[in-house]
KOLKE-614321 format. One record per residue (C-alpha): x, z negated, y; residue number from 1. Coordinates in Angstrom, 1 decimal, always signed. Example, Ala and Ser with C-alpha at 12.3 -4.5 7.8 and 13.67 -1.06 7.14 Angstrom:
<site <+12.3 -7.8 -4.5> 1>
<site <+13.7 -7.1 -1.1> 2>
// end
This chain:
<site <-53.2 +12.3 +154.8> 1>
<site <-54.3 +8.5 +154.1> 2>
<site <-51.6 +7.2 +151.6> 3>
<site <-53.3 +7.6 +148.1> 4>
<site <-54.2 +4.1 +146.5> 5>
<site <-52.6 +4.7 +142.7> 6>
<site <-49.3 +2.1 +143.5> 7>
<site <-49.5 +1.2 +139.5> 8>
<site <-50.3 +5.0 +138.4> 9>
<site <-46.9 +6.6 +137.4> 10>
<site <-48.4 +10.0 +137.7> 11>
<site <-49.4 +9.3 +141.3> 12>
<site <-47.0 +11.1 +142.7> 13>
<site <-47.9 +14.8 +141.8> 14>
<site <-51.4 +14.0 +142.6> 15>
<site <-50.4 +12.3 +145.9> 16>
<site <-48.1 +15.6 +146.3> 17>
<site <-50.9 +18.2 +145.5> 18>
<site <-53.8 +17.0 +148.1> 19>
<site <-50.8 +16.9 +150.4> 20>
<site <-50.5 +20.7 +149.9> 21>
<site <-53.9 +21.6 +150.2> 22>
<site <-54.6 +18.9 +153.5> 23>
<site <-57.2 +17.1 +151.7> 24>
<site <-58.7 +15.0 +154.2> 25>
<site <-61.8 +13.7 +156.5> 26>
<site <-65.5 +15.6 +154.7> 27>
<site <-64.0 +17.1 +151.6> 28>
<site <-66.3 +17.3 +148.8> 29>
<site <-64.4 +16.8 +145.6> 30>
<site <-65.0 +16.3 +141.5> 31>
<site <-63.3 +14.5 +139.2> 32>
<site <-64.2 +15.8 +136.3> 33>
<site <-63.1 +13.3 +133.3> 34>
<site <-63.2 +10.6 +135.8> 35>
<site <-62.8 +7.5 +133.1> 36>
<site <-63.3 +4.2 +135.1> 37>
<site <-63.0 +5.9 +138.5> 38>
<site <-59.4 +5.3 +139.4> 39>
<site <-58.8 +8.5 +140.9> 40>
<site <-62.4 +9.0 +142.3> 41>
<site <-62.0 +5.6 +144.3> 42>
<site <-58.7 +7.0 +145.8> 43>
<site <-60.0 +10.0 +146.2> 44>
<site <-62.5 +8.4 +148.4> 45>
<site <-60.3 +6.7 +150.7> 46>
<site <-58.5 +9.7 +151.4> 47>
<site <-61.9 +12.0 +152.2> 48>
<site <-63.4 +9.1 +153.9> 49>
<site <-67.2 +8.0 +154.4> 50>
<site <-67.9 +11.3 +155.9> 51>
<site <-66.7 +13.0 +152.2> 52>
<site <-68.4 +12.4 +148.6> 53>
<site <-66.3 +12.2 +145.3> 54>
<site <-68.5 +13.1 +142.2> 55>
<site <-67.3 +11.1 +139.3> 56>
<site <-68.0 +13.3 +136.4> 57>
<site <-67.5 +12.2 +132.9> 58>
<site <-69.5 +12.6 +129.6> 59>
<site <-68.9 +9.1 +128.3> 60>
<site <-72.0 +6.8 +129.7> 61>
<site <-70.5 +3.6 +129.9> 62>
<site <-68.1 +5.2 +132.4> 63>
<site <-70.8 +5.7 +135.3> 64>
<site <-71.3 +1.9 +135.4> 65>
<site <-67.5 +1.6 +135.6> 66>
<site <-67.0 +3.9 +138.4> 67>
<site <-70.0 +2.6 +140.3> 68>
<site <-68.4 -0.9 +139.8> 69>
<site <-64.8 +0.4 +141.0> 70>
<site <-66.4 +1.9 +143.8> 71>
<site <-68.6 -0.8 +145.0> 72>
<site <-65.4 -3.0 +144.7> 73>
<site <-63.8 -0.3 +147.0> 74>
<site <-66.5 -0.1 +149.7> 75>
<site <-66.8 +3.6 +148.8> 76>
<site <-70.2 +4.5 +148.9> 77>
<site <-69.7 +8.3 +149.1> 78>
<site <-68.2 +8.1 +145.3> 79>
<site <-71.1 +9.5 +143.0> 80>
<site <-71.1 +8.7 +139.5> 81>
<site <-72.4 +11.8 +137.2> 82>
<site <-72.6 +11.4 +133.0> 83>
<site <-72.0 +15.0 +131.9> 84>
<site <-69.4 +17.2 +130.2> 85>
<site <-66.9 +19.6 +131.7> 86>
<site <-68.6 +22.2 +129.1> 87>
<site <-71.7 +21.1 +131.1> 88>
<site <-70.7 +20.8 +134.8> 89>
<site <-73.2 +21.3 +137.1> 90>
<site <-73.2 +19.6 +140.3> 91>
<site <-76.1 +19.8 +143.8> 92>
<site <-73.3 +21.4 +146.1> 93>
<site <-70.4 +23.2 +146.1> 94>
<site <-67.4 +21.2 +146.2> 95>
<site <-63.7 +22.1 +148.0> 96>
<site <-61.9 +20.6 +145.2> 97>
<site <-62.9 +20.4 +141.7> 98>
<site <-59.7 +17.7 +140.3> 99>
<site <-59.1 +16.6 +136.4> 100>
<site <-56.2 +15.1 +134.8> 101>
<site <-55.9 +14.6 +131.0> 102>
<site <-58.6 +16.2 +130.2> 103>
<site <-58.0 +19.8 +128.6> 104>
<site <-56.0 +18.1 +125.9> 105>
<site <-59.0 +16.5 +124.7> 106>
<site <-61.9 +19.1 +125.2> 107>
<site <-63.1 +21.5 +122.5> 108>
<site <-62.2 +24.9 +125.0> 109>
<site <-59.9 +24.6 +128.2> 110>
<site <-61.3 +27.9 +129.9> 111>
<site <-64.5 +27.4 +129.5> 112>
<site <-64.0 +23.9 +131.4> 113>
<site <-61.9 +25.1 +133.9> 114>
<site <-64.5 +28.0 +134.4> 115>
<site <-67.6 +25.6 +135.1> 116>
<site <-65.0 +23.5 +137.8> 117>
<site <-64.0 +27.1 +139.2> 118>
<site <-68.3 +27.8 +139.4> 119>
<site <-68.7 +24.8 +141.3> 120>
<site <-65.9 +25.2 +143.8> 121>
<site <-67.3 +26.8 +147.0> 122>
<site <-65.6 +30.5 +148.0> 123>
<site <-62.0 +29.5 +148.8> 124>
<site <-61.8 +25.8 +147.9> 125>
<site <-59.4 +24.8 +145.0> 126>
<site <-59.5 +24.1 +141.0> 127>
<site <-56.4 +21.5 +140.3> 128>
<site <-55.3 +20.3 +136.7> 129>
<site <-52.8 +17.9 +136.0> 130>
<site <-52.3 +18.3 +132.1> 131>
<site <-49.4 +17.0 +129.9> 132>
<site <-47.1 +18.6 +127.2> 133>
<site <-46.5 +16.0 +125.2> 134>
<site <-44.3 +16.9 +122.8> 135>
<site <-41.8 +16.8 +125.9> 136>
<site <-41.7 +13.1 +125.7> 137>
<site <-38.9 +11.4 +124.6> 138>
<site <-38.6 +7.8 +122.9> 139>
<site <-34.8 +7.1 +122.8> 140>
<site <-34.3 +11.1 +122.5> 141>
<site <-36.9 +11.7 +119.6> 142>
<site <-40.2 +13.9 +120.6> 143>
<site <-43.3 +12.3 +121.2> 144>
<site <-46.8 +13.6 +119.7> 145>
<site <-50.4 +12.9 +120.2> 146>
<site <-51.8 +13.8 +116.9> 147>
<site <-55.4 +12.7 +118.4> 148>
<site <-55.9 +15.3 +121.0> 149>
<site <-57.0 +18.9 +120.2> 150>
<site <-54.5 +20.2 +122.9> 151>
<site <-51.6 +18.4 +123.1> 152>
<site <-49.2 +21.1 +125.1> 153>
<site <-52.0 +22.2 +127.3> 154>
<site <-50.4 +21.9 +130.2> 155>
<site <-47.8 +24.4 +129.4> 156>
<site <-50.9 +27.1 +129.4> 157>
<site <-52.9 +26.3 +132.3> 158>
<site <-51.3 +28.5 +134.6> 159>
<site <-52.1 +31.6 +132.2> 160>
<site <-55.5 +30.0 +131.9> 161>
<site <-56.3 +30.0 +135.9> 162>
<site <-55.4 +33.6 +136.1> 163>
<site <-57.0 +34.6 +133.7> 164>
<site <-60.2 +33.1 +135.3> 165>
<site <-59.3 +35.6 +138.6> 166>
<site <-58.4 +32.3 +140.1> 167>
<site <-55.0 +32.6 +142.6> 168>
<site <-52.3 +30.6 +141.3> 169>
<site <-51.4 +28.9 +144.4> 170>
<site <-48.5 +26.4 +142.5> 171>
<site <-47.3 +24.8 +139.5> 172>
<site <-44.7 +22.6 +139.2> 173>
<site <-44.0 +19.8 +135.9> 174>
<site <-43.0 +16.3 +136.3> 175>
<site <-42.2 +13.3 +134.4> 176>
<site <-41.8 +9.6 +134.7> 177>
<site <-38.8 +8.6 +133.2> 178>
<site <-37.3 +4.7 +132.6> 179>
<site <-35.0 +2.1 +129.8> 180>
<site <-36.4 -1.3 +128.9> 181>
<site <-39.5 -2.9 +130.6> 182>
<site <-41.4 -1.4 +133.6> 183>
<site <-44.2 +0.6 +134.9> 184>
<site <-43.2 +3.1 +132.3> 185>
<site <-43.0 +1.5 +129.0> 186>
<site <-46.1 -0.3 +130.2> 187>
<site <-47.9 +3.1 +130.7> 188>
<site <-46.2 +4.5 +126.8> 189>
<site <-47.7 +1.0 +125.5> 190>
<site <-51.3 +1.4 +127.1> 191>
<site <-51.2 +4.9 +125.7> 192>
<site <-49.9 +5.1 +122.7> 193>
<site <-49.8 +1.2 +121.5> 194>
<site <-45.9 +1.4 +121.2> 195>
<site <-43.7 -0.5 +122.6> 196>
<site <-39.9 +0.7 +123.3> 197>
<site <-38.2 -2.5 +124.1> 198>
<site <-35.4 -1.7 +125.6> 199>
<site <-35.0 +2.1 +124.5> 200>
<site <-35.0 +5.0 +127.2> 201>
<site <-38.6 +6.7 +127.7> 202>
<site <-38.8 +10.0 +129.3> 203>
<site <-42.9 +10.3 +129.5> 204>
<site <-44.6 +13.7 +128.7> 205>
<site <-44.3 +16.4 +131.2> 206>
<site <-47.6 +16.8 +133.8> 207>
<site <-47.9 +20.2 +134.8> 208>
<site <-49.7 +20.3 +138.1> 209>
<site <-51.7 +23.8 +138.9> 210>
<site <-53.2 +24.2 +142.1> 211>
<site <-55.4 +27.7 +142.3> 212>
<site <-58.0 +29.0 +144.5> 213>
<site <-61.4 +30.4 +144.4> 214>
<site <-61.7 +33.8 +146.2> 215>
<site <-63.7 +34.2 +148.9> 216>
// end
C-alpha cells in the first residue's frame, strides 16, 4: 500500500493501520461518509488509484465544493463529491469500503448510520469507524468533554453496534495521540476545542477503530 498522505493528521496512523489490514489498494470503491473538506477522500484516492473512486459524502453543501477543490488540487479525478446524510446514504454502486471518522458523535442515531454504510457495502467488503471517547482526554490529568456533540463516548459502543447489525467484527483496537507543550498535538486540541495548553501534557481522546465485514 501507497503511503497515506495525512503527515499533519495525528489520527493518521490508525487509519493508515486499518487499510493496511484490509489491503486497500489499486480499484477499490470506497465512501467517506462525513467527508468535511475531503482530507481523507483525497488520500483515500491516492491509495485506490485512478482505476478506484472515493465518494465524498457529507450533508453540509458547502463541503462538495471543498472536496472537489481538494481533489482537483490532488489530480484525483476518481474522488466524487455527494451532499447527503449518513441517515440518507444512498450511493449508484456498491462500494468495498464504506469509511467515517468523527461522525457517530455528532449524528442523531449511530445504528441507523452505520446500517445505510453496511447497505451500501457490496457482500464481503468492509464498514470501518474511527470514533472517539472523549471523556478519555486529558488536559494536564483533568478529563476532557465535548458538551456539543450528541455522542461523545461513541466510540466505546461501536463494536456492540456492528454486531448488532450481523456485521463480523473483524478488529477493534483504541489509540491516542499524546504530547507536553507545543506541537502537532496541542495544535490539533486548539483547532478543536479553541484551547490552548501551553506547556501542559495533553493525552487526546481515545479513537476506537472497528473494522467489520459484510456477509456474503
Amino acid at each position: 500500500m501507497s503511503e497515506l498522505d495525512l503527515r499533519n493528521d495525528v489520527y493518521r496512523r490508525p487509519l493508515a493501520t486499518a487499510l493496511e489490514r484490509l489491503g486497500v489498494g489499486e480499484g477499490w470503491r470506497c465512501v467517506d461518509v462525513g467527508a468535511g473538506a475531503g482530507d481523507v477522500s483525497v488520500a483515500l484516492a491516492g491509495v485506490v488509484g485512478p482505476t478506484g473512486r472515493i465518494y465524498a459524502v457529507d450533508s453540509d453543501p458547502r463541503a462538495r465544493d471543498e472536496v472537489a477543490a481538494a481533489a482537483a488540487a490532488a489530480g484525483s479525478a476518481q474522488v466524487v463529491a455527494v451532499t447527503q446524510s449518513g441517515e440518507d446514504l444512498l450511493l449508484p454502486e456498491q462500494v468495498d469500503l464504506a469509511f467515517c471518522r468523527f461522525l457517530l458523535m455528532h449524528v442523531h442515531e449511530p445504528a441507523a448510520v452505520l446500517a445505510r454504510m453496511a447497505r451500501a457495502t457490496r457482500p464481503g467488503g468492509y464498514v470501518v469507524a474511527q470514533e472517539p471517547v472523549t471523556s478519555a482526554g486529558r488536559i494536564d490529568g483533568v478529563p476532557m468533554s465535548m458538551p456539543g456533540a450528541r455522542h461523545p463516548d461513541v466510540g466505546a459502543i461501536v463494536p456492540g453496534l456492528v454486531r448488532d447489525l450481523g456485521l463480523e467484527l473483524v478488529d477493534a483496537w483504541a489509540e491516542a495521540p499524546a504530547g507536553a507543550g507545543p506541537g502537532p498535538v496541542a495544535a490539533y486540541l486548539c483547532s478543536l476545542t479553541g484551547i490552548d495548553p501551553g506547556d501542559d501534557p495533553v493525552v487526546l481522546p481515545l479513537l476506537v477503530t472497528v473494522i467489520a465485514r459484510r456477509g456474503d
